[in-house]
N, C-alpha and C positions, 0 to 999 in steps of 0.2 A: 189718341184719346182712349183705346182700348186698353190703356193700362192704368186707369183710372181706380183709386179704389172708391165703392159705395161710402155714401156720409154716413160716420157714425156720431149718433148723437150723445151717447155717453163721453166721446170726446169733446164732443162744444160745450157740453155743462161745465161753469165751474166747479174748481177744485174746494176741498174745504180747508181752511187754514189750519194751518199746525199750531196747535197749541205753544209747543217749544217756539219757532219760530215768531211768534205774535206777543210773546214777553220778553224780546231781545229790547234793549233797550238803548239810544242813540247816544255815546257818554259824553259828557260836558263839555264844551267849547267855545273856545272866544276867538274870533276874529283879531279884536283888537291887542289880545295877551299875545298871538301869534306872530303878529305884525312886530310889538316888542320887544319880544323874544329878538328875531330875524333884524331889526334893525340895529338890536346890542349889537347883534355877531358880528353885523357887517364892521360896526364902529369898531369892536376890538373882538376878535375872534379868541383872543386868548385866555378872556375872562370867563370863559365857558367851563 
């Protein structure tokens, strides 16, 4: 345990979020257009 280092508190506090990072934005998706999609291929892969 002598290799312990002391707590530092400036490490427990949260970080503050990055501006860039916090305006990324999740882009559009459909489960069901996906499904679709993947069930065309399987029927005829070649219409792709």
């Amino acid at each position: 345990m002598a290799g312990n280092k002391p707590f530092n508190k400036q490490q427990a506090e949260p970080r503050e979020r990055d501006p860039q990072v916090a305006g990324l934005k999740v882009p559009p998706h459909s489960i069901e257009a996906e499904q679709s999609v993947l069930g065309g291929l399987m029927l005829d892969n070649e219409r792709w």
